[in-house]
VEXVOBA-597877 format. One record per residue (C-alpha): residue in one letter; residue number from 1; y negated, x, z. Coordinates in Angstrom, 3 decimals. Example, Ala and Ser with C-alpha at 12.3 -4.5 7.8 and 13.67 -1.06 7.14 Angstrom:
2
   aa     i         yy         xx         zz
    A     1      4.500     12.300      7.800
    S     2      1.060     13.670      7.140
***
This chain:
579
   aa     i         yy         xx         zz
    X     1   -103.417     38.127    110.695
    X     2   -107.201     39.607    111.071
    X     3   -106.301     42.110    112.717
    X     4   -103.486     43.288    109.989
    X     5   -106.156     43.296    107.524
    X     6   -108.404     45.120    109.462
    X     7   -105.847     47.814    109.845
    X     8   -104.647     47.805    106.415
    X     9   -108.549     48.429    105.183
    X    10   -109.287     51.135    107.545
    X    11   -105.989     53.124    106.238
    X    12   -107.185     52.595    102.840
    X    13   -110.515     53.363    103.587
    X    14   -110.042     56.913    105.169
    X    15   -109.888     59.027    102.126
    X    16   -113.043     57.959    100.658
    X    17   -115.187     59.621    103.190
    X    18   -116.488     63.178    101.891
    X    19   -116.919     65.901    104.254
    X    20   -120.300     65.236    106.010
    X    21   -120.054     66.482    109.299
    X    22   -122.917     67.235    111.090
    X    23   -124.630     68.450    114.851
    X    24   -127.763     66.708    116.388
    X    25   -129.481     67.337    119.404
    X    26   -132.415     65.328    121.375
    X    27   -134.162     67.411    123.649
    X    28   -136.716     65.161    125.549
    X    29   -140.443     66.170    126.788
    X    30   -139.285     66.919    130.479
    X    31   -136.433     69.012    129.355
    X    32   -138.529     70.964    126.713
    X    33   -140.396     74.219    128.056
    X    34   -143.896     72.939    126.290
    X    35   -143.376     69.673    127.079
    X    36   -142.865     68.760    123.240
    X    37   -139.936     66.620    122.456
    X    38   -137.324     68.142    120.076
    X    39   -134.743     66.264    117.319
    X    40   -132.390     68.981    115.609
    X    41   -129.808     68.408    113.241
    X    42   -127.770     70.532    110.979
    X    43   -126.964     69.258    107.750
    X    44   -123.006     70.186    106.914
    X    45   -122.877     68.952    103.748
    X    46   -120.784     71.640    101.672
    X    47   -122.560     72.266     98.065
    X    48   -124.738     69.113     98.171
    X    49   -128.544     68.189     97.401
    X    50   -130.383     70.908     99.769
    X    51   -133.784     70.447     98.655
    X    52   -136.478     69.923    101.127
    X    53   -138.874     67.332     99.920
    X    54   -142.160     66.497    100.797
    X    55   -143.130     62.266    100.009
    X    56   -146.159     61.441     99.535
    X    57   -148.002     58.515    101.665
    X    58   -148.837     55.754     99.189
    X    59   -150.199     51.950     98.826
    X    60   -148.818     49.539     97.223
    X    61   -149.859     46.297     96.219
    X    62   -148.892     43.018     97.924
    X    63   -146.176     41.183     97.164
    X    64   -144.051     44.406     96.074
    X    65   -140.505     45.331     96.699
    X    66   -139.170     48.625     97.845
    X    67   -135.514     49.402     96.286
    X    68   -133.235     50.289     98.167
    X    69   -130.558     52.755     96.860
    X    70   -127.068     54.502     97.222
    X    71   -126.538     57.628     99.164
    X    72   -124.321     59.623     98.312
    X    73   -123.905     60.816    101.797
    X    74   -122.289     57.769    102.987
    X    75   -118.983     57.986    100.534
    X    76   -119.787     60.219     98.111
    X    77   -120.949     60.128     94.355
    X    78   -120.659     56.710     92.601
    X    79   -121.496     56.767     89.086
    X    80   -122.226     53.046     89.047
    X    81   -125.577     53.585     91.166
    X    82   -126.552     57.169     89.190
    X    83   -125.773     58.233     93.293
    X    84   -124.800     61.931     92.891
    X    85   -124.005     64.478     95.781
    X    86   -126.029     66.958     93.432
    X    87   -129.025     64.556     92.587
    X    88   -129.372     62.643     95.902
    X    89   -132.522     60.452     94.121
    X    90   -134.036     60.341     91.038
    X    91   -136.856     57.917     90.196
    X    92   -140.639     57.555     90.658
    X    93   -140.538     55.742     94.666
    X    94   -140.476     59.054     96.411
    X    95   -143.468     60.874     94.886
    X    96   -143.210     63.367     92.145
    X    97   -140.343     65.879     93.554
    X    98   -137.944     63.218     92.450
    X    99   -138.922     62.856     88.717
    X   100   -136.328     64.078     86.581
    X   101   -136.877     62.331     82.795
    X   102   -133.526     64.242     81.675
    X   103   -131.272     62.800     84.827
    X   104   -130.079     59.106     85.343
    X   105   -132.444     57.089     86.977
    X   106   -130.857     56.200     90.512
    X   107   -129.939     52.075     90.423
    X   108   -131.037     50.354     93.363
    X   109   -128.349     48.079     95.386
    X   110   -131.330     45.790     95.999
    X   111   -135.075     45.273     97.612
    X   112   -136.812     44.444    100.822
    X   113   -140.341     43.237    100.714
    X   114   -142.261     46.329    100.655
    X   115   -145.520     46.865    102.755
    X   116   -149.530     47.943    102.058
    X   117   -148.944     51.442    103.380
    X   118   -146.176     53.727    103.498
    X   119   -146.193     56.804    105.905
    X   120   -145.566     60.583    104.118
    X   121   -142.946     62.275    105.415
    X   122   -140.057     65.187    104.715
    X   123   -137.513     63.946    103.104
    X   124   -133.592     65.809    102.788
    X   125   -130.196     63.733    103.333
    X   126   -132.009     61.824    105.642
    X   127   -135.912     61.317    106.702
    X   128   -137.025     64.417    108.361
    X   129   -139.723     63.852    109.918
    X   130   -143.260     61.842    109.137
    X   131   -147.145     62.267    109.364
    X   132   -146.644     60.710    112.906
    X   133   -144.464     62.748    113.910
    X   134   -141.936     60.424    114.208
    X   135   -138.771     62.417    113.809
    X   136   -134.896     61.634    112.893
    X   137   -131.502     63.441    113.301
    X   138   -128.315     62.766    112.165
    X   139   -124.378     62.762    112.322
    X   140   -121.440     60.606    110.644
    X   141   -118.996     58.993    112.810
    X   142   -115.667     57.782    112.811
    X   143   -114.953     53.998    112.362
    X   144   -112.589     51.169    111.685
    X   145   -113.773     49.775    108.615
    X   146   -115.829     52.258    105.831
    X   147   -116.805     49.778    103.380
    X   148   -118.409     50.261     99.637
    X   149   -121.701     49.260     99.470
    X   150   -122.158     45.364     97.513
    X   151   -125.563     45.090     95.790
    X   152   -127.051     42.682     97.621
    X   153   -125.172     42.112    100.190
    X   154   -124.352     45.454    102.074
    X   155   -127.250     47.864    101.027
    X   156   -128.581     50.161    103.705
    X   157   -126.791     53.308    104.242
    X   158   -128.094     55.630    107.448
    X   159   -129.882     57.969    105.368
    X   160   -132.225     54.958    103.493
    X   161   -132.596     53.268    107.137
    X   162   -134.027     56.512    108.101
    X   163   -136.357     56.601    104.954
    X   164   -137.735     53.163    105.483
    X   165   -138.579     54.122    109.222
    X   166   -139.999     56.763    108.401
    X   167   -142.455     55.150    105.956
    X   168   -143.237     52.121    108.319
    X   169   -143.025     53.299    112.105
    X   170   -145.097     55.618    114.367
    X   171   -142.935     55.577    117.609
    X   172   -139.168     55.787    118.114
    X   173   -138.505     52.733    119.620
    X   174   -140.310     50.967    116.668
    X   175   -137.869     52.652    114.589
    X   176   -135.194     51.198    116.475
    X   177   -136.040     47.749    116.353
    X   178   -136.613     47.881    112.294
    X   179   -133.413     49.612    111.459
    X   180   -131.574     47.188    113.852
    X   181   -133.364     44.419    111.958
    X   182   -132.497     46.137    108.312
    X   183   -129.071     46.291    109.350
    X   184   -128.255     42.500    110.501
    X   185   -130.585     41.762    107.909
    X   186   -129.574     43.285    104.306
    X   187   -125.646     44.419    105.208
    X   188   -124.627     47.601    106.141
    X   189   -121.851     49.894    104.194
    X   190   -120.204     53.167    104.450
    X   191   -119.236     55.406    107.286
    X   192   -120.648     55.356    111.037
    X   193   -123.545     56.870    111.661
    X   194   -125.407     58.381    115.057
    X   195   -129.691     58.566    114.548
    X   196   -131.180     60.360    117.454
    X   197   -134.927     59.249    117.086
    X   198   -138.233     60.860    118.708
    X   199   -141.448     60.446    118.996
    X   200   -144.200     61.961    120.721
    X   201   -143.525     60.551    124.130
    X   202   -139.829     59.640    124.128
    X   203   -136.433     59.753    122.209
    X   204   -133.815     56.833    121.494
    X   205   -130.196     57.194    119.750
    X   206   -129.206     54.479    117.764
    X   207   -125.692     54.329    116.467
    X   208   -124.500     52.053    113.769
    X   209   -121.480     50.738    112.579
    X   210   -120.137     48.323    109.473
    X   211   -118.923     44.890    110.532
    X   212   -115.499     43.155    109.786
    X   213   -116.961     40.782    108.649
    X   214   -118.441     41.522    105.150
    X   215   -122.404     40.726    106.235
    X   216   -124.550     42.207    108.575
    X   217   -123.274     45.472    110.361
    X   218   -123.480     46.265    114.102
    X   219   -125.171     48.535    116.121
    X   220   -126.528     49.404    119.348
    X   221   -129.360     52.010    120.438
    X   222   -129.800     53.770    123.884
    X   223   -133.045     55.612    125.093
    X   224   -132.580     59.250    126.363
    X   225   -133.740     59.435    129.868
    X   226   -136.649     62.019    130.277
    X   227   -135.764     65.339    131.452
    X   228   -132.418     65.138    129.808
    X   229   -131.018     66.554    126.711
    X   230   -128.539     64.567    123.922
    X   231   -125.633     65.771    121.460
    X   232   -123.688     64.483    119.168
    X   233   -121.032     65.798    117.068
    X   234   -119.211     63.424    114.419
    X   235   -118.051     60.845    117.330
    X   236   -120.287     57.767    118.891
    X   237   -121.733     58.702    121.917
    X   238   -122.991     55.736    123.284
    X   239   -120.536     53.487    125.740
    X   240   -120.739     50.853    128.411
    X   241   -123.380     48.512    126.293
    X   242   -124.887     46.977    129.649
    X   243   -126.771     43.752    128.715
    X   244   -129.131     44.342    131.617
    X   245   -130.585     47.474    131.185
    X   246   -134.210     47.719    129.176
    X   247   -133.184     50.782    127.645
    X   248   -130.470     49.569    125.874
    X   249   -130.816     47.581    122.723
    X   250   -128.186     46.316    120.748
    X   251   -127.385     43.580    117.615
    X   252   -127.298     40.133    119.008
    X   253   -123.852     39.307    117.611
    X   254   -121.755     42.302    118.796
    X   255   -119.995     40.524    121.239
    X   256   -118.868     38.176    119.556
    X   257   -117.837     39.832    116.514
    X   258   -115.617     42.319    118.542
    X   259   -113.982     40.107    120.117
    X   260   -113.456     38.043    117.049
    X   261   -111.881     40.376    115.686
    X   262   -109.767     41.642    118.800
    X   263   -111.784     44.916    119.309
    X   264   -113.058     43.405    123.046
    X   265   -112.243     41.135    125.212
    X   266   -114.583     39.770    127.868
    X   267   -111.966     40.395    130.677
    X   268   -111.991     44.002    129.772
    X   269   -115.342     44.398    131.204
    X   270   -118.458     45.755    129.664
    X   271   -118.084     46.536    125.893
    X   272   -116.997     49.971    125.768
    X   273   -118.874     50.479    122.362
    X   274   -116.825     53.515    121.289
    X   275   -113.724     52.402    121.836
    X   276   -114.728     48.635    119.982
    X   277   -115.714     50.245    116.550
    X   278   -114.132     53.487    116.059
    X   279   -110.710     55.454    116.490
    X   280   -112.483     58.333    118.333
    X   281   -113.259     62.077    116.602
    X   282   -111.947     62.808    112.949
    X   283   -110.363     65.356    111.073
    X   284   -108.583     66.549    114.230
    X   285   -108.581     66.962    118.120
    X   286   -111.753     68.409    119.587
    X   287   -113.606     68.424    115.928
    X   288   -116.235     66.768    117.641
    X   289   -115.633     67.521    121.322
    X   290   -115.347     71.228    120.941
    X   291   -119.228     71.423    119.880
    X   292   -120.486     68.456    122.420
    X   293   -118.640     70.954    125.331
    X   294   -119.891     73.458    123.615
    X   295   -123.697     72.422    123.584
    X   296   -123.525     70.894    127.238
    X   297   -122.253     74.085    128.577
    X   298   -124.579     76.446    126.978
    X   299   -127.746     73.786    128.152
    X   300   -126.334     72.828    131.713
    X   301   -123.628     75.939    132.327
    X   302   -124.043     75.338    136.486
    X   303   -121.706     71.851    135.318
    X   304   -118.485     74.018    134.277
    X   305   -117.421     71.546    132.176
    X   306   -113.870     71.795    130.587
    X   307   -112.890     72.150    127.413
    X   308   -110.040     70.397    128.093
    X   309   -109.897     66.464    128.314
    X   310   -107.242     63.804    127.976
    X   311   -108.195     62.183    124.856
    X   312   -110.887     61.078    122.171
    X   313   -112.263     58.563    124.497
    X   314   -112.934     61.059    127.383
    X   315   -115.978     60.122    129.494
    X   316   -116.007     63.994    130.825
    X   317   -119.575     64.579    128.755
    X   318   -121.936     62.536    129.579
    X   319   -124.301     60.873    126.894
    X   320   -127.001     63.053    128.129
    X   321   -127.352     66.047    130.251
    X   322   -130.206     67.494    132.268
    X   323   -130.679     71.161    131.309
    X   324   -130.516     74.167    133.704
    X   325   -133.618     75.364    132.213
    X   326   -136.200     73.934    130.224
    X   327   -135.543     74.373    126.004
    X   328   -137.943     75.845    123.775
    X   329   -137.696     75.858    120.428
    X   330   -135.527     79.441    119.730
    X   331   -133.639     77.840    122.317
    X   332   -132.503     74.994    120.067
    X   333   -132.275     77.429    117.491
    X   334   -129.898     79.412    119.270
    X   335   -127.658     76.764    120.102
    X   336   -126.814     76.019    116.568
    X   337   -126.204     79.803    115.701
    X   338   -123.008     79.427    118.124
    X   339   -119.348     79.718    117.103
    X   340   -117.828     80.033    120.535
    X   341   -118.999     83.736    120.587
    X   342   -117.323     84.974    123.914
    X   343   -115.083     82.146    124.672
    X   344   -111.310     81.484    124.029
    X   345   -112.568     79.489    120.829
    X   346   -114.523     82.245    119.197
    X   347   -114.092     82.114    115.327
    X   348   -115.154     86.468    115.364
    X   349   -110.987     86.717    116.966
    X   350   -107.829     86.568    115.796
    X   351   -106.387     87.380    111.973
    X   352   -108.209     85.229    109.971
    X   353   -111.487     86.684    111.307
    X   354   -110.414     89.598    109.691
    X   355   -111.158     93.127    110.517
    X   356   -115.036     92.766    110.811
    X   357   -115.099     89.709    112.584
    X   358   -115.647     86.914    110.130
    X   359   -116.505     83.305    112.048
    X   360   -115.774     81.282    108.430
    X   361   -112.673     79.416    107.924
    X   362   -112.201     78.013    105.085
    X   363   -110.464     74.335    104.525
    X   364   -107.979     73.959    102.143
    X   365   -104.751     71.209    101.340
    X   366   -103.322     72.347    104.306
    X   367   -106.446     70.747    106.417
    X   368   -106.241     67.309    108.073
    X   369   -108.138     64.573    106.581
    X   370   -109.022     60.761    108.235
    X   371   -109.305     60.226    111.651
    X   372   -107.589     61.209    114.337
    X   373   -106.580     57.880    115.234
    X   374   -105.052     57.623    112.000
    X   375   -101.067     56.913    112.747
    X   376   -100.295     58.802    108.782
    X   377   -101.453     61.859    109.803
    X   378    -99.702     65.105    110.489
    X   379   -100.980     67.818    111.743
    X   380    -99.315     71.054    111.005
    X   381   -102.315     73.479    112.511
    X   382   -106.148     73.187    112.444
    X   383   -108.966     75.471    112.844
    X   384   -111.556     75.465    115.834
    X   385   -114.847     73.898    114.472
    X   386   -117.789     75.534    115.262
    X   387   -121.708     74.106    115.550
    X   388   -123.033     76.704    112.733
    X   389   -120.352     76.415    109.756
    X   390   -120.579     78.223    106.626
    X   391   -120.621     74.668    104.645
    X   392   -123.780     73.563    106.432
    X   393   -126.673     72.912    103.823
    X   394   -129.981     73.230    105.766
    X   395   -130.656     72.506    109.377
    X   396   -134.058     71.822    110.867
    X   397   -135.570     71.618    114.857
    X   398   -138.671     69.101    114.712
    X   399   -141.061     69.682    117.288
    X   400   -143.743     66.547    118.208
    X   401   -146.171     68.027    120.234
    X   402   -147.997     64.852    121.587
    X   403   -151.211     66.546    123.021
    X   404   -152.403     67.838    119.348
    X   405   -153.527     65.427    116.389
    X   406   -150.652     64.495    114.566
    X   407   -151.232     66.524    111.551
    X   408   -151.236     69.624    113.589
    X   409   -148.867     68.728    116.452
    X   410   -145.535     67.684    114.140
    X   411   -143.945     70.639    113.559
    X   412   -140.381     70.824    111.322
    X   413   -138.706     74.236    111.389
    X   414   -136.709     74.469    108.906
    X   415   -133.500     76.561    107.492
    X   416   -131.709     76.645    104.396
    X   417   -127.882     77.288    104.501
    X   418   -126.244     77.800    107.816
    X   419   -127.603     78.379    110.696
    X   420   -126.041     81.702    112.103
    X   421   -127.411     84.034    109.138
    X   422   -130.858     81.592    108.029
    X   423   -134.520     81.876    109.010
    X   424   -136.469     79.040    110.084
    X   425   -139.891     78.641    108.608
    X   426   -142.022     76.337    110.121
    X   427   -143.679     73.258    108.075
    X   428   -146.619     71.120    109.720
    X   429   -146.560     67.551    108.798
    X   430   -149.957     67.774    108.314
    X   431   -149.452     69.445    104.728
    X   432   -149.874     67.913    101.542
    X   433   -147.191     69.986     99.494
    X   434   -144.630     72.752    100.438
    X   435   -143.474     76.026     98.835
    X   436   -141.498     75.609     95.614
    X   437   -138.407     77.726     96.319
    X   438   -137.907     74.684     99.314
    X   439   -137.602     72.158     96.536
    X   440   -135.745     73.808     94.142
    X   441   -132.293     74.461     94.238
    X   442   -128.947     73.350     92.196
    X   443   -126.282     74.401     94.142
    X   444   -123.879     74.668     91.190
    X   445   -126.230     77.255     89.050
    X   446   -127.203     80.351     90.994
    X   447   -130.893     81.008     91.199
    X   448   -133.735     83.713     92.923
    X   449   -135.995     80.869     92.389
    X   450   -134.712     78.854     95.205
    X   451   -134.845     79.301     99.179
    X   452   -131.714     78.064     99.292
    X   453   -129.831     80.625     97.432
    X   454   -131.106     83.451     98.939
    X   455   -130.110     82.767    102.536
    X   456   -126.806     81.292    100.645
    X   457   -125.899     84.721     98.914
    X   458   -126.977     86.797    102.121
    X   459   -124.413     84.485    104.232
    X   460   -121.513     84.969    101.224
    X   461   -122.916     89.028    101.164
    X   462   -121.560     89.456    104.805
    X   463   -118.432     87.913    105.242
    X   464   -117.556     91.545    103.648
    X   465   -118.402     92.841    106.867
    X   466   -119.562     90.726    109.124
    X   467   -119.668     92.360    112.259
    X   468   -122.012     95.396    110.935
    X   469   -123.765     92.979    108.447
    X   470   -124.806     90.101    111.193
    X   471   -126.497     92.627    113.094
    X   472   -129.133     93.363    110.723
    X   473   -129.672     89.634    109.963
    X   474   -130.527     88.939    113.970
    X   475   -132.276     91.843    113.983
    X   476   -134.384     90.380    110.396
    X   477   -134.431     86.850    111.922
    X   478   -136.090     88.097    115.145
    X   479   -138.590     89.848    113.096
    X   480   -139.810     87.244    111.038
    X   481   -139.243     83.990    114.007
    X   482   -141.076     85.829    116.396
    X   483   -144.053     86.632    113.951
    X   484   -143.961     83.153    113.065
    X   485   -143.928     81.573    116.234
    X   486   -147.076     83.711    117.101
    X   487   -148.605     83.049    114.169
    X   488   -148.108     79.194    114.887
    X   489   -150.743     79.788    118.093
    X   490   -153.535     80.684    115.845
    X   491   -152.966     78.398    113.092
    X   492   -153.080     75.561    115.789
    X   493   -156.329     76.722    116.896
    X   494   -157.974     76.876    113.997
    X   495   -156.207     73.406    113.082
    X   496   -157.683     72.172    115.563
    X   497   -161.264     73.191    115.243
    X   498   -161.175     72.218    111.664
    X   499   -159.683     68.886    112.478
    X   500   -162.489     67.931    114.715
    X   501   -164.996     68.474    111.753
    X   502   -163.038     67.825    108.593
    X   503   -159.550     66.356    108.687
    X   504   -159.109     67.090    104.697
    X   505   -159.495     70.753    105.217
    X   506   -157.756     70.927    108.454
    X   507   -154.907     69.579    106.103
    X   508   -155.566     72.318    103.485
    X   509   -155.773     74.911    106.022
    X   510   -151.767     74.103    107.372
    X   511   -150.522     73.145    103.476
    X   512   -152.102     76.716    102.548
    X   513   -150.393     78.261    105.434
    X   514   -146.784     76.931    105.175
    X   515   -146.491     77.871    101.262
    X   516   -147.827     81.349    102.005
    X   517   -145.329     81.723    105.075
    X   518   -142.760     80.151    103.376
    X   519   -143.224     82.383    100.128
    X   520   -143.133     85.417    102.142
    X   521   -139.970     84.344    104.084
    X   522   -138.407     83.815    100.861
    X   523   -139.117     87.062     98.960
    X   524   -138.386     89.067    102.449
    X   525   -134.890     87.572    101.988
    X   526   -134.126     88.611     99.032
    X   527   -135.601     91.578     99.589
    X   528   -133.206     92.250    102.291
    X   529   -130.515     90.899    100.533
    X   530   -130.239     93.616     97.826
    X   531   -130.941     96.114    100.885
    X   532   -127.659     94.864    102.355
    X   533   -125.846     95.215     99.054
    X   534   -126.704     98.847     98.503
    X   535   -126.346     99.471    102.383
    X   536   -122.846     98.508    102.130
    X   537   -121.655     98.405     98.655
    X   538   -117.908     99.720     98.508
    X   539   -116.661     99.216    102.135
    X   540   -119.380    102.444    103.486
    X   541   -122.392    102.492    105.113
    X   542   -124.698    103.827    103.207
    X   543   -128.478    105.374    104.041
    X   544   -130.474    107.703    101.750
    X   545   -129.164    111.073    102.985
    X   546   -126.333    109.846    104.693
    X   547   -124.332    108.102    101.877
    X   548   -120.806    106.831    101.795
    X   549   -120.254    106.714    105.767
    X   550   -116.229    106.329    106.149
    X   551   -116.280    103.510    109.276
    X   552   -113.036    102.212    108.466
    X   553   -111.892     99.736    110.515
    X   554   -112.001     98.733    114.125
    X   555   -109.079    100.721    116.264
    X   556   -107.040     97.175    117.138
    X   557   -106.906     96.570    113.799
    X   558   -105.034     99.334    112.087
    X   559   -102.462     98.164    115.301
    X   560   -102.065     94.834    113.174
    X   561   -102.014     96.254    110.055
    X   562    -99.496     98.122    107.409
    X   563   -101.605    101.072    108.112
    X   564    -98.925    102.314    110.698
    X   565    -95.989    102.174    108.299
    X   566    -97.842    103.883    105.781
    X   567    -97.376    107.607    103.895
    X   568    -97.529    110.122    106.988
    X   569    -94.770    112.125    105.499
    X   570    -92.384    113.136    102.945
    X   571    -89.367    111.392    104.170
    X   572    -88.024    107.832    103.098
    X   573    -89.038    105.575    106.568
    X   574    -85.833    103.354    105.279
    X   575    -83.553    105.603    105.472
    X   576    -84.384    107.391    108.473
    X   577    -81.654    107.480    111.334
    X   578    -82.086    104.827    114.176
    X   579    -81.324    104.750    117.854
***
């Protein structure tokens, strides 16, 4: 009978997830080329909250609680909490970004005791990053049960886990260990979740999970072994939970919970963790695989590994992966600027790329929905899903540089819209405010006030002609990465210097910095962006002197196209004789 139920919820349950799908990455100090250690993440959130948002550190007197509140991440906007997709907080607990007098005031689902000090940090879907360079990435998962949130009872989310980590903690496994404790502790709702977490040293993945049984939730975390690199892709990636092994942590009921609920048996062997809580990828075959093949090739391509693989519960990519080559940051970078260019998945082929090449496809009624292991589902067709996605909101690569002070060594680079046609400007978590245009944006009301919408329009401006027009954005984002990552070297030593003398205006020094860099990054880009309209406004190619340059289109295409059965003379084609 519990198991009927069970089943019964989860089909009810799978519509209510919105389309958060996201790509995270762990790169750990012996696989990085400085020896830093990397968390990346690309936020694919569709027309969400994009802001980047700087939080203030504060103190706060004893005895007080810290609400905790609905994200609209987890399931999507519920007007009973003020939780919006637009607005994802409004209120006075997150420092003055926040406070929005003419918006509802977001309604907590409860409160923890709060604590004397609370760490600053960036702030977007999820914590970002902190002033101890304690950093956080992020995808959703599949799993059984996705239940509502029940003030009270179940009110942590990933996203406010994340936030209350990043307030309190200062290494990654002390992250761990709180949101483990949150979890069991206060109830946990929504959809699963996978948190790679680093630190300075070392990086752990903790993967979560709501529990049958209305309390609580479940979870277990796994440390990445040094030298290796981690991905995840909207599926768990965590396995085998092996009770023996230090560098696995996990809640102390799971066990017995699963098997309550006939998701393990003992005589099955160790609890396969993946299999216990979740029906494998969503949306469709390979939606998740795809990118985790994807990213393992690209880091370790001397492993061949297939594309191919029996199932959702293949073991062929391992939970982490030692790299051919040490990563560097425009390493990471590059990854997520991949839609299988060059492979038998690339999104620049077939019809619906179009004539110029187009990677963006474009979901519609016709698109699966649920998980795969849903037994309603039909699947007619689907599109290949790529790691950069036109629908992505921002994506960052945090860097924590362990042999600088932290204010100087936590680095987040950081990139509006999708990652293919952004450019990442770097912010040191030593600042004490960022550049405006990073905090503004309302993705329903276009604006040149906001970061956001310029690398937003530039990404719309060349799906016109994407092959010609994503040549001059690599050749922009070179220009401006490059200077940036040079200019990085100096502004570290003269961080530093500072530092060792006067902390506060080592801080003003990097705040001063990042708004000037970001500033400039932002009016370059729109700069460019009306250069692109001009240079190809009506279908041409167009240069002072040389305007209107006929290109047409690319030989194979006028093959697939009308173009052959069109007006070449003055005879009817239809009533020509035939052989």
């Amino acid at each position: 009978m519990m198991k009927v139920i069970v089943i019964a919820l989860i089909l009810s349950l799978m519509s209510l997830v919105p389309a958060l799908a996201c790509t995270t990455i762990l790169v750990t100090k012996g696989a990085s080329e400085d020896g830093s250690v990397i968390v990346a993440h690309s936020d694919d959130s569709e027309l969400f909250d994009q802001r980047l948002v700087y939080v203030p550190a504060a103190d706060h007197k004893p005895g007080s609680l810290r609400p905790v509140y609905y994200d609209a991440a987890s399931l999507g906007s519920r007007p009973e909490y003020h939780g919006y997709t637009l607005r994802r907080y409004v209120g006075t607990h997150r420092g003055p970004t926040y406070i929005d007098p003419n918006q509802p005031q977001s309604i907590p689902l409860g409160t923890i005791p709060q604590v004397e000090h609370t760490y600053a940090y960036f702030d977007g879907s999820y914590a970002i990053m902190n002033e101890h360079q304690l950093m956080f990435g992020e995808c959703t998962d599949g799993t059984k049960i996705q239940p509502e949130p029940v003030p009270g009872k179940l009110i942590f989310y990933s996203a406010e886990l994340s936030r209350v980590a990043a307030e309190r903690c200062t290494t990654a496994r002390e992250a761990v260990e709180l949101i483990g404790y949150l979890i069991e502790t206060y109830g946990y709702y929504g959809t699963g979740e996978t948190l790679p977490i680093g630190d300075t040293e070392e990086g752990w993945v903790i993967e979560m999970a709501p529990s049958p049984e209305g309390t609580g939730g479940l979870w277990v975390a796994r440390k990445v072994p040094d030298g290796e690199v981690f991905v995840a892709a909207n599926e768990l990636r965590i396995r085998e939970v092996d009770q023996d092994d230090p560098n696995m942590l996990y809640c102390k009921d799971l066990h017995a919970i699963a098997e309550k609920y006939g998701w393990w048996k003992p005589e099955d062997g160790k609890l396969d963790w993946l299999k216990t809580v979740s029906l494998g990828e969503y949306n469709h075959p390979y939606y998740s695989l795809r990118r985790v093949w994807r990213l393992q090739s690209r880091i370790a391509p001397s492993q061949a590994k297939s594309p191919w693989v029996e199932n959702g519960y293949t073991k062929e990519y391992p939970f982490s992966i030692k790299p051919d080559k040490k990563l560097s940051v425009r390493d990471v970078i590059s990854l997520y600027r991949d839609y299988y260019q060059d492979t038998e998945f690339d999104l620049s082929k077939g019809v619906t790329a179009g004539p110029f090449g187009s990677p963006y496809r474009y979901p519609g009624p016709m698109d699966a929905g649920g998980d795969t292991g849903d037994p309603n589902r039909e699947l007619k067709g689907a599109w290949e899903r790529p790691i950069s996605i036109f629908r992505c909101g921002f994506s960052y690569v945090c860097q924590a540089r362990g042999w600088l002070p932290d204010p100087v060594g936590g680095l987040v680079w950081f990139g509006p819209d999708e990652p293919m046609s952004t450019c990442y400007v770097p912010f040191y978590v030593g600042v004490t405010s960022i550049a405006e245009p990073y905090y503004t944006c309302e993705t329903s009301t276009f604006s040149q006030k906001s970061a956001w919408w310029a690398f937003n329009f530039v990404a719309n401006w060349a799906g016109l002609k994407y092959s010609y027009i994503i040549k001059d954005i690599q050749q922009k984002q070179d220009e401006i990465e490059h200077a940036e990552i040079e200019g990085i070297k100096n502004i570290d030593e003269q961080a530093i210097a500072l530092y060792e003398q006067d902390p506060e205006k080592a801080r003003q020094l990097l705040t001063t910095y990042c708004e000037t860099q970001a500033n400039q990054v932002v009016k370059d880009w729109w700069e460019f962006a009306w250069i692109l309209v001009a240079r190809y406004d009506d279908g041409y190619i167009n240069a002072p002197g040389e305007m209107a340059q006929e290109v047409g289109y690319p030989e194979d295409w006028y093959d697939k196209s009308e173009w052959t059965n069109g007006p070449t003379s003055y005879q009817n084609k239809e009533n020509e004789p035939t052989d």
